[in-house]
C-alpha positions in Angstrom: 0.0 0.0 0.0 1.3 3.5 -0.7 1.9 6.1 1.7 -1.4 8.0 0.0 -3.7 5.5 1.3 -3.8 6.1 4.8 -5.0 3.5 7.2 -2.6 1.0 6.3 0.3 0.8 8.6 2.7 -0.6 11.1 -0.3 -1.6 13.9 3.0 -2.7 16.9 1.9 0.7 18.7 -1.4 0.7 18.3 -2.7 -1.5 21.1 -2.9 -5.0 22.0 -3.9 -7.0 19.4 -8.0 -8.2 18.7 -9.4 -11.6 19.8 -11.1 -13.6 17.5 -14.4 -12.6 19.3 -14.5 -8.9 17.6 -14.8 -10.3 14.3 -17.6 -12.9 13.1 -20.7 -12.7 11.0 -23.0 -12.2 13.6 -20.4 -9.8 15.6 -20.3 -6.3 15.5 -23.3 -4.3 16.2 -22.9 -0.6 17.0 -23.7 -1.0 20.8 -20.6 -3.5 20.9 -18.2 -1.1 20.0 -15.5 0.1 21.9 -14.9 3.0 23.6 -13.1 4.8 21.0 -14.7 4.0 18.3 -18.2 5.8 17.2 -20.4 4.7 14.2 -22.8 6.4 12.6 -25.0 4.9 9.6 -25.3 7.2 6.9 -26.9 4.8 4.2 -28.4 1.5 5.4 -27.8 -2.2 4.0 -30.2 -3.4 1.4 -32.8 -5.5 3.9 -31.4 -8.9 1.7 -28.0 -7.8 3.0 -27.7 -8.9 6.5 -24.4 -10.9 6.3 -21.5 -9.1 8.1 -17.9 -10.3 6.9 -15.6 -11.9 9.6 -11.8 -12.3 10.3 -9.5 -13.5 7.6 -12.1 -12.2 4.8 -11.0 -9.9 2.0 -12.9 -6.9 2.1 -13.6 -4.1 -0.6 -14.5 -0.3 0.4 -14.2 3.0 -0.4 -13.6 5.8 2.2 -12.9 9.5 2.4 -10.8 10.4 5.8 -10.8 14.1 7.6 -9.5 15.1 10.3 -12.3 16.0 13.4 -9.6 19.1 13.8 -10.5 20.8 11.5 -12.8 18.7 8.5 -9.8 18.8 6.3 -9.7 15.6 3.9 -6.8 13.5 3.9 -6.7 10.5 2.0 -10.0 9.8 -0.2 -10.5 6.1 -2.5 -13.1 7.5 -4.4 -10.7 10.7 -5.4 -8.1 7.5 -6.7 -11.1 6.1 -8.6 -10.0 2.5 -6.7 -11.5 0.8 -4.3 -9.3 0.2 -1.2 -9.2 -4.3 -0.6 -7.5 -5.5 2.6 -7.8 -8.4 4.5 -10.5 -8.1 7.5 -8.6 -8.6 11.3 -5.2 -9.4 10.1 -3.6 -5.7 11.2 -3.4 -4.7 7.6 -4.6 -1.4 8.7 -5.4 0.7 11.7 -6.9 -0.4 14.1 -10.4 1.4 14.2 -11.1 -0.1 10.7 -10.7 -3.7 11.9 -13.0 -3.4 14.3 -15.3 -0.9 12.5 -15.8 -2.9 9.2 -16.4 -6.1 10.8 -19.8 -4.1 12.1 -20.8 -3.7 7.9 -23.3 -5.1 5.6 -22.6 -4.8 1.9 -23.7 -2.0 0.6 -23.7 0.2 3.5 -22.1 3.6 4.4 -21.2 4.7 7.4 -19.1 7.2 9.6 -16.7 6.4 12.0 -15.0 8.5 14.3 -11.5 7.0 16.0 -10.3 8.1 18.7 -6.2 8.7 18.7 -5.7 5.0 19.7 -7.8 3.4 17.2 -6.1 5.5 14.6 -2.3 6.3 14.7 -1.9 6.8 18.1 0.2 10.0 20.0 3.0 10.1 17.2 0.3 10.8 14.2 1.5 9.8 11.0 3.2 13.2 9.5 2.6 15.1 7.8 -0.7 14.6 7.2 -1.7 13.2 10.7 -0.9 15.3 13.7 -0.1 13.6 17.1 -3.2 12.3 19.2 -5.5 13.0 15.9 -9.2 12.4 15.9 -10.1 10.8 12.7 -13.3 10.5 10.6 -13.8 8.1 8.2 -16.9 7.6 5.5 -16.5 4.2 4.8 -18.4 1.7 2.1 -18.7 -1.6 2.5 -18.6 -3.0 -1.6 -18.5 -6.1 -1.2 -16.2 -9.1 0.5 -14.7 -12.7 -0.3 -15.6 -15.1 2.3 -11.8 -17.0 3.2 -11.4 -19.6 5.8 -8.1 -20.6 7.2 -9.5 -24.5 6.7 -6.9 -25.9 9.5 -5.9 -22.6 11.1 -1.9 -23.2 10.1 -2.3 -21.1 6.4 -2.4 -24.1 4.7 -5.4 -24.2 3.4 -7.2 -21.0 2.7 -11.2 -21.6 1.1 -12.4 -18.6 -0.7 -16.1 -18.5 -1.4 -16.3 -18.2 -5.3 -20.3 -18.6 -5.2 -22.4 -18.9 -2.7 -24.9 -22.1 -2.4 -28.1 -23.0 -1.7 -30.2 -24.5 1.6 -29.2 -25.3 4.9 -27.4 -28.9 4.4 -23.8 -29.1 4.6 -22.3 -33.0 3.5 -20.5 -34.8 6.8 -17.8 -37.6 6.9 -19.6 -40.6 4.8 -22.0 -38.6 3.1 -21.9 -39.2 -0.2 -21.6 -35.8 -2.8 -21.7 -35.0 -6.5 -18.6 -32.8 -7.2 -16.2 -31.0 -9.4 -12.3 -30.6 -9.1 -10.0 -28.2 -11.3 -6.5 -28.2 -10.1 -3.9 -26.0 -11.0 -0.4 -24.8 -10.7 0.7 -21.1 -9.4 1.0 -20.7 -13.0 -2.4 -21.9 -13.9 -1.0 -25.1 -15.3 -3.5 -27.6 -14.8 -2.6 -30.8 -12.8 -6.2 -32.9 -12.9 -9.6 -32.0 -13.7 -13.0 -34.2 -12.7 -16.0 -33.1 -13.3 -19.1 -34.3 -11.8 -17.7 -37.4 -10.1 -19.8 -38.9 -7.5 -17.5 -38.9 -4.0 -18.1 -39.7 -0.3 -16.3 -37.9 2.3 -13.6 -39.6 4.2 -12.7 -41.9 1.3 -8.7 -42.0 -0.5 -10.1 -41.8 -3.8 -8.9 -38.0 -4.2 -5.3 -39.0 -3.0 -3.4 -36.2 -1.5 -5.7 -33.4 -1.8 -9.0 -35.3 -0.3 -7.7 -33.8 3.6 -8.6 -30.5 2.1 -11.1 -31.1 -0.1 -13.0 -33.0 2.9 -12.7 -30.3 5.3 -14.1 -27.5 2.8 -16.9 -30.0 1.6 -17.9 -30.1 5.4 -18.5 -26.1 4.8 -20.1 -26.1 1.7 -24.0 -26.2 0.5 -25.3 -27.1 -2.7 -24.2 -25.5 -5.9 -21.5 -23.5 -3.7 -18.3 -22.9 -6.0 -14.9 -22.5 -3.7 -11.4 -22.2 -4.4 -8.9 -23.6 -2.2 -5.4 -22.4 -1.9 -3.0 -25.0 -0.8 0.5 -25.2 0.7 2.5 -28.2 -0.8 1.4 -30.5 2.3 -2.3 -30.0 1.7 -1.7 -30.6 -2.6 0.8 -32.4 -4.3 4.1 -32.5 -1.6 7.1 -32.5 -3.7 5.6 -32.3 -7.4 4.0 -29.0 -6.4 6.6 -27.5 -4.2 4.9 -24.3 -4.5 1.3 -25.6 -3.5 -1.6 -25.6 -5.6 -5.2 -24.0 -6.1 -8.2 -25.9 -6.0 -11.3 -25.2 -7.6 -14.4 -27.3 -5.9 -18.0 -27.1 -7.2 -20.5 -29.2 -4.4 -23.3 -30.4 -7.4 -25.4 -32.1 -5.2 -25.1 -33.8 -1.8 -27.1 -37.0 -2.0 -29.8 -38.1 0.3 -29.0 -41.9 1.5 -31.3 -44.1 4.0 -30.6 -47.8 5.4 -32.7 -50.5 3.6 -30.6 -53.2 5.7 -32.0 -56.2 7.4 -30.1 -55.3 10.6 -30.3 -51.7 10.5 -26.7 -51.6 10.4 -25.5 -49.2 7.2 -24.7 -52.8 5.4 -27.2 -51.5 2.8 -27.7 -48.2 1.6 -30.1 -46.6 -1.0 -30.1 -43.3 -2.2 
C-alpha cells in the first residue's frame, strides 16, 4: 500500500492485538463497540443484506478520511477512482477499521469516528496526521470474499467463489456430486473431474482429499470454492509451491438404510 492510502500501517503501537471474538458474521453491532470508536450509519444495508464479513475475509471499500480538527480531507479512494481491498482482522490497517468494518453489511455507508488509539496513536502519521489526531472516516462496504483458514496453520485458505443454496452441509460418509480443477501457481492444470460422484472420508482424491474433505464439510449445494493449498495439503514435492483448488458441491445425496439389521450394510439413495 502507498503512503497516499492512509490506514494501512505498522499496527505494533497501536494496542494490543484483537481476539477472534471482535470479528464474526454475527459480531459487531454498534452498541458492541469500543470505547473509542463511534459509528454512525449514513446509508443503510439493502434489507437482503444482513451478512456481516468476519476475520480473515478480504474486504472491498471506499472511504474519504478528515480530520475531526479541522474537517480537512486527507486521504480519499473515491478521489483514486480505486476501491481500497484489505484483509479483515489481520492488522493490515489501523486499528479502528478492523473493528469498524467487521460491524458492515454490503452495501452500507457509514461514519466512523477514531479516537487517537484506534487510529495512529500520540506520534500521528506526518505530515498529514498530527499527534493524538481524531479521525473520521466515511466508509463503504462493496463487497467481501468469504476466506477460511480451513486448519488454522495457512495451509489451506477456502475462498467463497459462489455462494450455495439451503441449509445442508455434506459430513464424513456422506456421499456428494462434485467438481475438481486443479492447477499450478502458473495456472497449469494438474487434474480436472468433473461431476464425479464422491463420499467424504474416502482416498479416492489422494493427497488433496484432507482439504477437499474439510471445505466440503462447509459447503452447500451448488457452492463454487477455491482452495489455496501449501504443498502439504496438494501435491508434496511435485508441487513444491502448493496448488489452487477449484471445488463445485453439485449435489449432496440423500441416503437411508434399507438393511435387514439396520446396520449401514445397505444403503439406497
Amino acid at each position: 500500500m502507498s503512503d497516499d492510502e492512509m490506514p494501512a500501517g505498522d499496527m505494533g503501537d497501536m494496542g494490543g492485538d484483537m481476539s477472534d471474538d471482535d470479528f464474526g458474521a454475527g459480531a459487531g453491532p454498534m452498541d458492541s463497540l469500543p470505547e473509542g470508536v463511534e459509528k454512525e450509519i449514513l446509508t443503510e444495508a439493502p434489507p437482503d443484506n444482513w451478512k456481516k464479513p468476519k476475520k480473515g475475509d478480504e474486504v472491498s471499500v471506499h472511504y474519504v478520511g478528515t480530520l475531526q480538527s479541522d474537517g480537512s480531507e486527507f486521504d480519499s479512494s473515491r478521489s483514486r477512482g480505486q476501491p481500497f481491498v484489505f484483509t479483515l482482522g489481520k492488522g493490515q490497517v489501523i486499528k479502528g477499521w478492523d473493528v469498524g468494518v467487521a460491524s458492515m453489511k454490503k452495501g452500507e455507508l457509514a461514519k466512523f469516528t477514531l479516537a487517537p488509539e484506534f487510529a495512529y496513536g500520540d506520534a500521528g502519521s506526518p505530515p498529514k496526521i498530527p499527534e493524538k489526531a481524531t479521525l473520521v472516516f466515511e466508509i463503504e462496504l462493496l463487497s467481501w470474499t468469504s476466506k477460511d483458514d480451513l486448519f488454522n496453520d495457512d495451509g489451506v485458505i477456502k475462498s467463497q467463489i459462489t455462494e450455495g443454496s439451503g441449509w445442508k452441509n455434506p459430513k464424513q460418509g456422506d456421499e456428494v456430486l462434485l467438481s475438481l480443477k486443479a492447477e499450478q501457481p502458473d495456472g497449469t492444470v494438474i487434474e480436472e473431474k468433473s461431476s464425479i460422484e464422491y463420499t467424504l472420508g474416502s482416498d479416492v482424491l489422494g493427497p488433496v482429499g484432507k482439504a477437499v474433505d474439510k471445505a466440503l464439510t462447509g459447503m452447500k449445494k451448488q457452492e463454487v470454492a477455491q482452495l489455496k493449498c501449501t504443498k502439504d495439503y496438494a501435491y508434496g514435492d511435485k508441487t513444491p509451491e502448493g496448488a489452487t483448488l477449484t471445488l463445485t458441491l453439485e449435489q449432496i445425496y440423500e441416503t437411508k438404510d434399507v438393511s435387514f439389521e439396520s446396520d449401514k450394510s445397505v444403503m439406497k439413495k
